[in-house]
C-alpha positions in Angstrom: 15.2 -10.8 -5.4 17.2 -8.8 -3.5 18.2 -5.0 -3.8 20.8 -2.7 -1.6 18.6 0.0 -1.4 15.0 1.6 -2.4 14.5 5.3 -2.8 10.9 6.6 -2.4 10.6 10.2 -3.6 7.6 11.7 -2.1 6.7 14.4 -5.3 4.1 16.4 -3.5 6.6 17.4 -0.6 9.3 18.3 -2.3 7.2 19.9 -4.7 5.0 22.0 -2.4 8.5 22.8 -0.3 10.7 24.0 -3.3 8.1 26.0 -5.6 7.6 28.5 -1.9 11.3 28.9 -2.6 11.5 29.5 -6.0 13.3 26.5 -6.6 13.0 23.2 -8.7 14.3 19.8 -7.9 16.0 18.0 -10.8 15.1 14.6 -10.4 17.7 13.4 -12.8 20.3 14.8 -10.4 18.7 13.1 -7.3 19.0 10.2 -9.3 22.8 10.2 -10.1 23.4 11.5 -6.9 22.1 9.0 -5.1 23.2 6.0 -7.5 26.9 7.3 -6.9 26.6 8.1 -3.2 25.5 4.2 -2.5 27.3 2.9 -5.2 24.9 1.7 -6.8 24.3 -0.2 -10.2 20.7 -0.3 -11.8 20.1 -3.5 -10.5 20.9 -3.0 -7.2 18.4 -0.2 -6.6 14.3 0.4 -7.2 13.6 4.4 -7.4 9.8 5.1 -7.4 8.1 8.1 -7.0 5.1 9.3 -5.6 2.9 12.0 -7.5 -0.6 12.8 -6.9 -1.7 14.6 -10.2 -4.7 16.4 -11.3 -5.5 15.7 -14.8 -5.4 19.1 -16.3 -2.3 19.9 -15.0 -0.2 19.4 -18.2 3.1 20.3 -15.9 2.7 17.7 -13.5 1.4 15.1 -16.2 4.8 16.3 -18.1 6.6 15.6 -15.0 5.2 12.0 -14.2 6.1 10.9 -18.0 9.6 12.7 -17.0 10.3 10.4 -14.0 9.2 7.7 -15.7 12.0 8.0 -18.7 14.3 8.6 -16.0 14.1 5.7 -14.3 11.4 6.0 -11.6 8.7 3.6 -10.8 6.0 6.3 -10.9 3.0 5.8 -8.7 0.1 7.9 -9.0 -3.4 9.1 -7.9 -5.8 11.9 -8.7 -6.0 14.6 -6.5 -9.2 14.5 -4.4 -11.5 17.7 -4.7 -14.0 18.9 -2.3 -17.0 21.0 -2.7 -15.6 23.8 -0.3 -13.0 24.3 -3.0 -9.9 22.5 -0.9 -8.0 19.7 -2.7 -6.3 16.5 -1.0 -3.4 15.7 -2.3 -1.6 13.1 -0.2 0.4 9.3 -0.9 1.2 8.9 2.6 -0.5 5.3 2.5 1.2 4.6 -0.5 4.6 5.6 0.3 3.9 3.4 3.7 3.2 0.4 2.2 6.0 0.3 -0.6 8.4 1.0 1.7 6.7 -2.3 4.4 6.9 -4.1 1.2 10.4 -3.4 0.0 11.6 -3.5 4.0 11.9 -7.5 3.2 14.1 -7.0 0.0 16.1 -3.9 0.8 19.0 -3.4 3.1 18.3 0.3 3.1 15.2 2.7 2.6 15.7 6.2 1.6 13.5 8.6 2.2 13.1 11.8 -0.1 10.6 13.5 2.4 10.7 16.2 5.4 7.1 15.1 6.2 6.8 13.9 10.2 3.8 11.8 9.3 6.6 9.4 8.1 8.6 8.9 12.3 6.2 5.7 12.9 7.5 4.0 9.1 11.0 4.8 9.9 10.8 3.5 13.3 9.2 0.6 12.2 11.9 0.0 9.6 14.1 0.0 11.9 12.8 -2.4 14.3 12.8 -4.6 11.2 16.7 -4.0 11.0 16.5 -1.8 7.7 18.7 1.3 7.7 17.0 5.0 6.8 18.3 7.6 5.0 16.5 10.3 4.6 17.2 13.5 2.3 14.8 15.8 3.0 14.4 20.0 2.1 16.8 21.9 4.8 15.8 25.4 6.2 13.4 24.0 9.2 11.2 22.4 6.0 12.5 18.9 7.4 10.9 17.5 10.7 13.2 17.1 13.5 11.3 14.3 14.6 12.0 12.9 11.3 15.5 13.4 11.3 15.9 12.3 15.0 14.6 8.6 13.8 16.3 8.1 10.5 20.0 6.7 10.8 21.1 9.1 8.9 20.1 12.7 7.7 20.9 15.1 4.6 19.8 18.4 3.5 18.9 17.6 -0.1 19.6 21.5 -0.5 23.7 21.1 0.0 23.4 18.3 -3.2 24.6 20.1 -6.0 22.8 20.4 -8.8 19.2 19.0 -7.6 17.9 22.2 -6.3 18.1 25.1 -8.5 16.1 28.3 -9.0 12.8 27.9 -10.8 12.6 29.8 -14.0 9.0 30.4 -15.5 8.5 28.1 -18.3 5.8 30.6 -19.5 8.8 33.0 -20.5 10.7 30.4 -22.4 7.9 29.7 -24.3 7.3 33.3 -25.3 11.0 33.0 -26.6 
């Protein structure tokens, strides 16, 4: 099997990055968006995504089913509580090791992330003669260190349509 490209979302980033904004990122959009800027067919391309999820969160759990009808391989974990209180909530690993994986099937890895923790992948991919995109939040949220090693960088804020303002889903469902 062989694929032009595999898109890794990492959820928890873009999550945590657009909700301090007010904004929402409309996966479907991503999807297209991407699809159409690498010309891509359905079987040329694997889009997973990466969601840590507690399991009383019915918006996140709403969201995982979401991404899964829309295409996305969704891979999951609980969230990690501690006593103090704190929660872990990170698929770093996991994101890591897909992306190792699909380096041998995959002309090109895109990244949907501004996390830095990602520079040593992306320069490993790289050695391995894979090309990296990566999309990541603009507005300083995206490392420069990150940007500095991908082959190519854009702000997934300039994509129309898959950032738009947030509205409270606790008023439409007064309505």
């Amino acid at each position: 099997m062989h694929i032009k490209a595999a898109v890794l979302v990492d959820v928890q980033n873009l999550q945590e990055t657009f909700e301090r904004q007010g904004m929402e990122v409309r996966y479907d959009a991503l999807r297209d968006y991407l699809k159409a800027e690498f010309e891509l067919d359905e079987r040329e391309v694997k889009f997973l995504a990466f969601v840590p999820y507690r399991r009383d969160d019915d918006r996140r759990m709403r969201l995982i089913d979401a991404l899964s009808f829309m295409g996305f391989r969704v891979v999951t974990k609980p969230v990690r509580e501690h006593p103090d209180g704190g929660m872990k909530a990170n698929m770093d690993v996991e994101i890591v090791l897909e992306a190792i994986h699909l380096s041998s099937v995959a002309s090109e890895i895109v990244l949907v992330s501004g996390d830095s923790d990602f520079v040593p992948l992306v320069d490993e991919l790289s050695r391995r003669g894979v090309r990296v995109t990566v999309f990541g939040p603009g507005r300083g949220s995206t490392s420069v260190e990150l940007i500095r090693a991908s082959d190519h960088f854009r702000n997934i804020d300039s994509l129309a349509g898959v950032v738009i303002p947030r509205f409270s889903h606790e008023e439409t469902d007064a309505a």
